[in-house]
DRENDO-1510 file (C-alpha; in Angstrom, 1 decimal, always signed):
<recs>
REC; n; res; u; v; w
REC; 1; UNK; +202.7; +96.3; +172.2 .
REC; 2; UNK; +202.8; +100.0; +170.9 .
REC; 3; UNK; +201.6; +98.8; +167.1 .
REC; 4; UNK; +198.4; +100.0; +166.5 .
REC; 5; UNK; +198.0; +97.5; +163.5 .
REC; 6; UNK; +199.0; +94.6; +166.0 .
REC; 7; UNK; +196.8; +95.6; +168.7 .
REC; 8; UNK; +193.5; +95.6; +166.5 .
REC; 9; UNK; +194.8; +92.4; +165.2 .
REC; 10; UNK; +194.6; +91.3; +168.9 .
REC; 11; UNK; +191.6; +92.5; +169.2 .
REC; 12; UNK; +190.0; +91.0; +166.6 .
REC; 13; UNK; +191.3; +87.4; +167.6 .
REC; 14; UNK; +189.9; +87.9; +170.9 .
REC; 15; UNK; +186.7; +88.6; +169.7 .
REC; 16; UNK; +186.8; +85.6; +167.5 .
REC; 17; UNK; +187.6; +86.3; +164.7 .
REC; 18; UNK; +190.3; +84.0; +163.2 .
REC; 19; UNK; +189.4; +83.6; +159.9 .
REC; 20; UNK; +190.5; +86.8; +156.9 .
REC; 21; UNK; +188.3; +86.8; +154.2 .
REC; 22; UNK; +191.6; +88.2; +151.6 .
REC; 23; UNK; +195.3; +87.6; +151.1 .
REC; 24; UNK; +196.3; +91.1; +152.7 .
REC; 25; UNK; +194.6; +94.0; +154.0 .
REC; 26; UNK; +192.5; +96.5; +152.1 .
REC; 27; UNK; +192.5; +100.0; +152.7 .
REC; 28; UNK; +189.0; +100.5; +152.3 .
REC; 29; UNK; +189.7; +105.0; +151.9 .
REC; 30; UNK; +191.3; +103.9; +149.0 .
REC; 31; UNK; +188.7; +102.2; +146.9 .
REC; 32; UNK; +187.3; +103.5; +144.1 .
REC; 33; UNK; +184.0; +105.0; +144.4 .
REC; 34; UNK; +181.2; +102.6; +142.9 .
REC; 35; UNK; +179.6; +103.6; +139.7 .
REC; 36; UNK; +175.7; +104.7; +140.3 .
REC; 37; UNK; +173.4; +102.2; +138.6 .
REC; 38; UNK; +171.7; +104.0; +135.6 .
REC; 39; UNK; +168.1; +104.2; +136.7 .
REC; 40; UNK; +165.6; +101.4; +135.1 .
REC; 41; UNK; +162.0; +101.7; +134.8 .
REC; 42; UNK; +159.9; +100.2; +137.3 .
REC; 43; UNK; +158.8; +96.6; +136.3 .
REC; 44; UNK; +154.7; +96.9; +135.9 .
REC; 45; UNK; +152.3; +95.4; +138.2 .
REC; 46; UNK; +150.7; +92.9; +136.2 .
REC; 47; UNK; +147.0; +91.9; +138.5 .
REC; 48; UNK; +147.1; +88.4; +140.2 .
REC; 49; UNK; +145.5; +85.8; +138.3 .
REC; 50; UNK; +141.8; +85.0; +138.5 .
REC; 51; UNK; +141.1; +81.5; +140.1 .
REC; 52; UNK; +139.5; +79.1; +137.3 .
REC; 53; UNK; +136.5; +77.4; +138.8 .
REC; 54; UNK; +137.6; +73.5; +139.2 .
REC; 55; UNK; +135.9; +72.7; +136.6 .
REC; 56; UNK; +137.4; +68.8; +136.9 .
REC; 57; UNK; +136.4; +68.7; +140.2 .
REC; 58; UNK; +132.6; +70.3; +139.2 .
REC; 59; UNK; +132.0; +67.3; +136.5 .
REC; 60; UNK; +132.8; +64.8; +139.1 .
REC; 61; UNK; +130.6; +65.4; +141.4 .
REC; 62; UNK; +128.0; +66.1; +138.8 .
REC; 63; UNK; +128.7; +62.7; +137.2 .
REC; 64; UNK; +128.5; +61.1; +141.2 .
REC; 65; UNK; +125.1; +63.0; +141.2 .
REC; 66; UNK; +124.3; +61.3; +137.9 .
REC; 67; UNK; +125.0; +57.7; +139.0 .
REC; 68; UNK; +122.9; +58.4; +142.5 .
REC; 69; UNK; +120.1; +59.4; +140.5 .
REC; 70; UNK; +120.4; +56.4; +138.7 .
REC; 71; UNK; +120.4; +53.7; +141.0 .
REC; 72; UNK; +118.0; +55.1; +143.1 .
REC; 73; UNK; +115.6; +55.0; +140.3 .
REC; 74; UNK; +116.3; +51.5; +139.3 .
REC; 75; UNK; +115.0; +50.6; +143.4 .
REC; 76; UNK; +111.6; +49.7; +143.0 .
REC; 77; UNK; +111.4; +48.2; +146.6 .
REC; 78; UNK; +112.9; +49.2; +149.9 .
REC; 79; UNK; +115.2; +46.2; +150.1 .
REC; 80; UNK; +116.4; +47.2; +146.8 .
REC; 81; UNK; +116.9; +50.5; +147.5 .
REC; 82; UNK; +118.7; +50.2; +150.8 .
REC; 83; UNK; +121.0; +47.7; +148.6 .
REC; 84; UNK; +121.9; +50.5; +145.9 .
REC; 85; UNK; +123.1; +52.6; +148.9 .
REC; 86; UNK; +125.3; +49.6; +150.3 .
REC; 87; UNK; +126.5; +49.2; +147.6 .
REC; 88; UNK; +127.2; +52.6; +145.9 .
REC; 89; UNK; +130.7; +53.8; +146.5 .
REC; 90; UNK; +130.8; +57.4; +145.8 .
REC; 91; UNK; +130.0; +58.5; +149.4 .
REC; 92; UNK; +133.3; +58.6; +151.4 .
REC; 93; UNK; +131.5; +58.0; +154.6 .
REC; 94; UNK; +130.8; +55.2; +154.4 .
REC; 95; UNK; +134.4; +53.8; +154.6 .
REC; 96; UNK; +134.5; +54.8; +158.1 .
REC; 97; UNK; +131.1; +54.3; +159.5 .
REC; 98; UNK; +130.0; +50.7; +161.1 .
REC; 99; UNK; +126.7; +50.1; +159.5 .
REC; 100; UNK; +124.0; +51.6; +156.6 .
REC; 101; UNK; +121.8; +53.4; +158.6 .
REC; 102; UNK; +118.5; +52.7; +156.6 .
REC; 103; UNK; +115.0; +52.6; +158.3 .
REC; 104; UNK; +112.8; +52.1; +161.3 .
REC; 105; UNK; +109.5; +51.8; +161.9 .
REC; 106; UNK; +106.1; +50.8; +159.7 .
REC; 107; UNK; +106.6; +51.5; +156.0 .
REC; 108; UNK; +102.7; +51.3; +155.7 .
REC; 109; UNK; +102.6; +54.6; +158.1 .
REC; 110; UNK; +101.8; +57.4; +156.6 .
REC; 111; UNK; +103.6; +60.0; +158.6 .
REC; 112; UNK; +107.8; +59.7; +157.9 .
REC; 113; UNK; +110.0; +61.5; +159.6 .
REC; 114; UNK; +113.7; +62.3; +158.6 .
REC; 115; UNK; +116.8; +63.0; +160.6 .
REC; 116; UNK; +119.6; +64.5; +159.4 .
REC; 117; UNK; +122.8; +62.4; +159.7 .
REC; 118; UNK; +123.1; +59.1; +161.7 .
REC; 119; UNK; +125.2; +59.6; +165.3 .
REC; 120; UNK; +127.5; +56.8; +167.3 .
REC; 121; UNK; +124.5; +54.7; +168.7 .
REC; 122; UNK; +122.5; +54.8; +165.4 .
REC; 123; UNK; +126.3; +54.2; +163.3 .
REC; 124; UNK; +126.4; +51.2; +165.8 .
REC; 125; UNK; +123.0; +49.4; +165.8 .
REC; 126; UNK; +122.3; +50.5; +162.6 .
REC; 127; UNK; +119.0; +51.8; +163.2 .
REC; 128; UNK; +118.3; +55.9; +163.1 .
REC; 129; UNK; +116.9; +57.5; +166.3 .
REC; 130; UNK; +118.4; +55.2; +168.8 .
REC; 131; UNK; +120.1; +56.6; +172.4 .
REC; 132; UNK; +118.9; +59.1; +174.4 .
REC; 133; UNK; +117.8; +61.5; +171.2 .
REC; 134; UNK; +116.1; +58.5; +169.8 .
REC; 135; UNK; +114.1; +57.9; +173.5 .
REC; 136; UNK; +113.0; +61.3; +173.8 .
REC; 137; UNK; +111.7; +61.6; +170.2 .
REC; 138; UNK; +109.5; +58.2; +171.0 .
REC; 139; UNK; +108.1; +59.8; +174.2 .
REC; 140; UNK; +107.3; +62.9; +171.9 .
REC; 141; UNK; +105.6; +61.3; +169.5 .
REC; 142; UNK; +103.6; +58.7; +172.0 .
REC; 143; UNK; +102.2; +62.2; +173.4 .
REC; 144; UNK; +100.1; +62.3; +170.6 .
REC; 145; UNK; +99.3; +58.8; +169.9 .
REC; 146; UNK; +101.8; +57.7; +167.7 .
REC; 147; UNK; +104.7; +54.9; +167.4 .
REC; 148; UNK; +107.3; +53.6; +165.6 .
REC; 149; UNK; +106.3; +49.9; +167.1 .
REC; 150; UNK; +102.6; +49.6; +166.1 .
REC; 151; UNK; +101.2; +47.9; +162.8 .
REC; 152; UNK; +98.2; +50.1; +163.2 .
REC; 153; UNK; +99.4; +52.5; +160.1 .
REC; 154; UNK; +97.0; +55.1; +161.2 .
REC; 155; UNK; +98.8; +55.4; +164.3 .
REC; 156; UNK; +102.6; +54.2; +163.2 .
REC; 157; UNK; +105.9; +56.5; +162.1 .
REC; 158; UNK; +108.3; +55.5; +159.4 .
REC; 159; UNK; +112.2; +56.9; +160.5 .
REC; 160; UNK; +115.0; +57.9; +158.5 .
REC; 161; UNK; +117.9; +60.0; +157.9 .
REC; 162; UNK; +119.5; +62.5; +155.3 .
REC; 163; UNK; +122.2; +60.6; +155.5 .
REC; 164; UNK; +123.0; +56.7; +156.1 .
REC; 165; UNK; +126.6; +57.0; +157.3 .
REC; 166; UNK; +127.5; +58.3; +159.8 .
REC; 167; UNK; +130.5; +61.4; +159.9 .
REC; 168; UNK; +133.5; +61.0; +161.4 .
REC; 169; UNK; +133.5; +62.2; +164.7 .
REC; 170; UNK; +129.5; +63.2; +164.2 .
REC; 171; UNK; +130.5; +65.9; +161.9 .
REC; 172; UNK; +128.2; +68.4; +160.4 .
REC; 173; UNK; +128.0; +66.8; +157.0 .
REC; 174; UNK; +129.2; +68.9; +153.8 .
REC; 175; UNK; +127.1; +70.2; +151.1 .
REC; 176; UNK; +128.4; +67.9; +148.4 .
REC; 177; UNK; +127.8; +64.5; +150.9 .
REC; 178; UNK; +123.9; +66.1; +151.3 .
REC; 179; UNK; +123.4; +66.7; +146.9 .
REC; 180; UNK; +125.2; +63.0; +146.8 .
REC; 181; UNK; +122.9; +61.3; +149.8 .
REC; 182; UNK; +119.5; +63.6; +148.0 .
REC; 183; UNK; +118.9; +61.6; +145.7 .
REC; 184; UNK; +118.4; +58.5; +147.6 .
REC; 185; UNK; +116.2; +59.5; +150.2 .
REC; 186; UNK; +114.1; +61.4; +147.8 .
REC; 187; UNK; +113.7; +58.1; +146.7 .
REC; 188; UNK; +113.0; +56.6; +149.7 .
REC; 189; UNK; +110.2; +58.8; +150.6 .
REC; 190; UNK; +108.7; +57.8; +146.8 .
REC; 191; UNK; +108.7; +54.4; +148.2 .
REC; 192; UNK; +106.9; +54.7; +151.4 .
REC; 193; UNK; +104.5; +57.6; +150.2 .
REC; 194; UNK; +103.6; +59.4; +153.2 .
REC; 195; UNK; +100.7; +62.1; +153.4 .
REC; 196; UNK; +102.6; +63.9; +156.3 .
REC; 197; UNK; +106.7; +64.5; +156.4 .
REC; 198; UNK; +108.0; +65.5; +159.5 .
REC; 199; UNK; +111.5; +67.4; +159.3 .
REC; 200; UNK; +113.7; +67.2; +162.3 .
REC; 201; UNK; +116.6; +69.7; +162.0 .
REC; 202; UNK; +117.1; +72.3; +159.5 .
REC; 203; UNK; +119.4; +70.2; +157.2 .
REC; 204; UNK; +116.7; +67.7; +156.2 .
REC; 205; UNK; +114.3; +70.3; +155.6 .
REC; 206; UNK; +116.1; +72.5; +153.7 .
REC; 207; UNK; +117.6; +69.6; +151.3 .
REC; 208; UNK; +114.2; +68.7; +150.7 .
REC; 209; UNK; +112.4; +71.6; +150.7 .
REC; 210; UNK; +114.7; +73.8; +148.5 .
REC; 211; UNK; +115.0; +76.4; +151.0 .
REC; 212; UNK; +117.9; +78.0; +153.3 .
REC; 213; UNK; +116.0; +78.9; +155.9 .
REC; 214; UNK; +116.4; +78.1; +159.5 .
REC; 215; UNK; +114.3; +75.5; +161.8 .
REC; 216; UNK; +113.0; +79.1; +163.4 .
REC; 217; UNK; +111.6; +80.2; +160.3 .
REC; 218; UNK; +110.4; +76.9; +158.7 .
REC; 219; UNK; +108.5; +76.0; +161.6 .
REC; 220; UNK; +104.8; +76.9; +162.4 .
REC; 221; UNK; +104.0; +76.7; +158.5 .
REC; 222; UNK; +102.6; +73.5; +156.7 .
REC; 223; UNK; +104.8; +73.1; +153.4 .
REC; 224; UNK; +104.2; +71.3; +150.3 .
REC; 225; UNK; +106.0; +69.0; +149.5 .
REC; 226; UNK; +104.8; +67.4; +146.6 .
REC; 227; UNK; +101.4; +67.6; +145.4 .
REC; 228; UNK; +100.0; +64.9; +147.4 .
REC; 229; UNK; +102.7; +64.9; +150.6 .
REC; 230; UNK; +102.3; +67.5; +153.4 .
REC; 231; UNK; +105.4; +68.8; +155.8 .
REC; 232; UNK; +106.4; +70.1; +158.5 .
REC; 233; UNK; +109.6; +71.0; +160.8 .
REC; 234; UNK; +110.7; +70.8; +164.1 .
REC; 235; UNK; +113.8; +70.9; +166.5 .
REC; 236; UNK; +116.2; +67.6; +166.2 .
REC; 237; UNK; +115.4; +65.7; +170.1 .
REC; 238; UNK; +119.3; +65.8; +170.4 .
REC; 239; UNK; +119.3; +69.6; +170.3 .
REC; 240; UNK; +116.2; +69.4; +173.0 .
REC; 241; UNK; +118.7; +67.6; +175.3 .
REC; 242; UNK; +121.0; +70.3; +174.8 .
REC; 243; UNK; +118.1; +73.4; +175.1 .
REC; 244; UNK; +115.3; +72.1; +176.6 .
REC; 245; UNK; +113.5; +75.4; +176.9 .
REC; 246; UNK; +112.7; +74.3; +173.2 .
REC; 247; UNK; +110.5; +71.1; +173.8 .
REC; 248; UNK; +107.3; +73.5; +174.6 .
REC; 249; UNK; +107.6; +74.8; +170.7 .
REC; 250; UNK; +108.3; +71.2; +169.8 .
REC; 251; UNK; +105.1; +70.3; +171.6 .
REC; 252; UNK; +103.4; +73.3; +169.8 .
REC; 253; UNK; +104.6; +71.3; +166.5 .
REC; 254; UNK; +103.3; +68.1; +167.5 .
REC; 255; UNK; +99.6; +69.4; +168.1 .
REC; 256; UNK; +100.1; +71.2; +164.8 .
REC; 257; UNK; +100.6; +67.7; +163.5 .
REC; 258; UNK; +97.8; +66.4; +164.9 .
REC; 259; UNK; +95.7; +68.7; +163.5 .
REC; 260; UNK; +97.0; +68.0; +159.8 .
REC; 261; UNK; +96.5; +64.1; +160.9 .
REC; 262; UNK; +92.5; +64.8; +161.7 .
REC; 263; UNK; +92.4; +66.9; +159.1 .
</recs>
């Protein structure tokens, strides 16, 4: 096959291509040259779009806020306040937690401490500081003469949480579940009335205490938290487990305490 037009032909079949794209050939030296597109202007850059504030999503949670506020004001007794959190619905945890988390201890003591956010053994028995957390902050406490079991209010504890759900998955809970969950145990601590708040974690103690400071930095100072109530803050037991070489500052807080109890 001496045709060149036959052997690219072949050539082209072998390589696969069976298909032409036009009715006959186009000799492509023989097009006509293209006309140059007249040049435009280049389109202007117009700056991206500032992003609105969700300003829906703002009034919402204000309005949530609103209705916390509310019904923890109406609770005039403990029963009736651990009912307005049962039964409010504006706090998605608790559709997947097991129980309300309320309260432990003596409500006649005058030292209350508070937890951050209830974990799986307290979600399950419904009681905060429970498990091996809950053990060790007992065995604290009893160093210095104090229990969540006694009637002796003198010598009893009140406990609570933050928080009465637990997270998912013992989450670190968001900043809008602590301003939602605020108002009700601000209202909790109204009820029992305690001369001495003891803060376990940083995230109790900064909702509380209107501050952003760390457990480091909080700690080893006596804080005010209302005009009658004193304060102060320590490590969470369930980060001891986890860094021991904190319980002797821990301890250091607990003879702190002791001096604020005998004055």
């Amino acid at each position: 096959m001496n045709n060149p037009y036959a052997q690219a032909l072949e050539f082209l079949v072998d390589a696969g291509v069976t298909i032409a794209s036009m009715d006959a050939p186009n000799n492509r030296f023989e097009m006509p040259e293209l006309a140059t597109p007249e040049p435009t202007s280049a389109p202007s850059i117009q700056s991206a779009p500032k992003k609105s504030q969700p300003v829906v999503e703002v009034k919402a949670h204000k309005e949530i806020i609103t209705q916390v506020e509310d019904a923890a004001s109406k609770a005039s007794t403990l029963e009736e306040l651990k009912q307005a959190i049962a039964d409010f619905d504006g706090l998605s945890l608790k559709k997947t937690a097991t129980n309300i988390v309320f309260g432990d201890g003596n409500p006649q003591a005058k030292i209350m401490v508070i937890g951050d956010a209830p974990a799986a053994d307290e979600d399950r028995q419904g009681t905060p500081f429970v498990g091996p957390h809950g053990q060790l902050l007992d065995k604290i406490f009893d160093c210095i003469g104090l229990s969540r079991t006694t009637d002796d209010a003198k010598q009893s504890i009140y406990l609570s949480n933050i928080l009465n759900w637990r997270p998912p998955g013992n989450r670190t809970p968001t900043d809008e579940e602590v301003d939602i969950a605020r108002p009700f145990i601000k209202r909790h601590v109204e009820l029992i009335n305690p001369d001495i708040i003891v803060f376990c974690g940083g995230m109790p103690a900064q909702a509380l205490l209107n501050s952003k400071e760390s457990v480091s930095r909080l700690r080893n100072r006596i804080h005010d938290y209302n005009d009658t109530t004193k304060a102060i803050v320590t490590y969470h037991p369930s980060s001891l487990l986890n860094t021991p070489l904190q319980k002797k500052k821990v301890w250091d807080d607990m003879i702190a305490l002791k001096g604020l109890i005998d004055g």
